[in-house]
C-alpha positions in Angstrom: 13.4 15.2 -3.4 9.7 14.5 -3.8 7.5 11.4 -3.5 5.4 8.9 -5.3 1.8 7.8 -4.1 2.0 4.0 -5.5 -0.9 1.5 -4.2 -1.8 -2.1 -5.0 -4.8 -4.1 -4.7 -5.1 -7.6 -3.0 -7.5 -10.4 -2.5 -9.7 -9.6 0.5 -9.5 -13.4 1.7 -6.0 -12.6 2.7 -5.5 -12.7 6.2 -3.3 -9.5 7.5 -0.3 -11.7 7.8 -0.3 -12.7 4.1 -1.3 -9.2 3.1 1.8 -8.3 5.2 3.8 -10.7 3.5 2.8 -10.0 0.0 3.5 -6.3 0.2 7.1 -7.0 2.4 7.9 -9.5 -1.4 6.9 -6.4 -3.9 9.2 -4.5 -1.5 12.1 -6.7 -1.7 11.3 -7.1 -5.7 11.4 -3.1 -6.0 15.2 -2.6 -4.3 16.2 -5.7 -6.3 15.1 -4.0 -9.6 15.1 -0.3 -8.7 17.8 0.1 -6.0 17.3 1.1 -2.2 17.4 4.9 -2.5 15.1 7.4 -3.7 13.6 4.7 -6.4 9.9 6.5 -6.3 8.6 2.2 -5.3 7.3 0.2 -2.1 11.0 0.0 -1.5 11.2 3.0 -0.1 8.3 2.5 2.7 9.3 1.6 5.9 7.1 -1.4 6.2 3.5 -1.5 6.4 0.7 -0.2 9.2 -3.4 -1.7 9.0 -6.0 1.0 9.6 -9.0 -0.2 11.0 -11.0 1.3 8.3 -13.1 -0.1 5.3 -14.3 2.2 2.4 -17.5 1.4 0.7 -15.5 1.3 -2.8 -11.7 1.9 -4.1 -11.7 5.0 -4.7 -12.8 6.7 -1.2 -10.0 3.7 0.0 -7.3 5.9 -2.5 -8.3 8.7 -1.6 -7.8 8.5 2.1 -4.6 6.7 1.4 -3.1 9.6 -0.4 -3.8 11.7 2.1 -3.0 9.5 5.0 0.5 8.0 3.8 3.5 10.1 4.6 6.7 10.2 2.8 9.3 8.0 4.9 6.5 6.6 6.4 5.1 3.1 6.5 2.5 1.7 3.7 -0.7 1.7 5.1 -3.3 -1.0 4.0 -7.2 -0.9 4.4 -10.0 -2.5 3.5 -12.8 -1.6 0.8 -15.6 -3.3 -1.2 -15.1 -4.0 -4.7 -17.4 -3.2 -7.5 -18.9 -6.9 -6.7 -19.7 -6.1 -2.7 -16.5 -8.4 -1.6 -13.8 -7.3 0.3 -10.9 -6.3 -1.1 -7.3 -4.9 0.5 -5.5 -1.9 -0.7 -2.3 -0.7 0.0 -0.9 2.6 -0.6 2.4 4.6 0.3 4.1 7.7 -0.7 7.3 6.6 -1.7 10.5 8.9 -1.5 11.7 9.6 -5.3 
């Protein structure tokens, strides 16, 4: 068995709760298209942490996500600034495949 690093990007005006609910809907969309076991998707992660943490751009935010994320684990979502200065949420898990 290995694991997939899969992220996805949301609209920093989000408040955590919608951020929380957008990423619990791409879960539920992943099982429903991929199954519930071993699918390599968000359905795999066992819900979603927030790190207090904001990265000055997306890739410093991806790159502590892939090495922060554990398989089995919970997505984890932080903050960055996009290529415009504004705040921006990414999420990122690794995801049992």
């Amino acid at each position: 068995m290995g694991a997939v690093f899969n992220s996805m990007k949301m609209d920093g005006k989000l408040i955590r709760k919608q951020v929380e609910a957008g990423f619990l809907d791409a879960q539920e969309k992943d099982r429903h298209e991929n199954g519930h076991q071993y699918s390599g998707g968000f359905g795999m992660a066992d819900g979603i942490l927030f790190a207090s943490r904001t990265f000055d751009d997306e890739a410093t935010a991806n790159t502590w996500l892939e090495d922060n994320c554990q398989k089995f684990g919970p997505a984890i979502a932080v903050s960055y600034l996009d290529e415009h200065g504004a705040a921006a949420w990414l999420v990122g898990a690794n995801c049992a495949s």
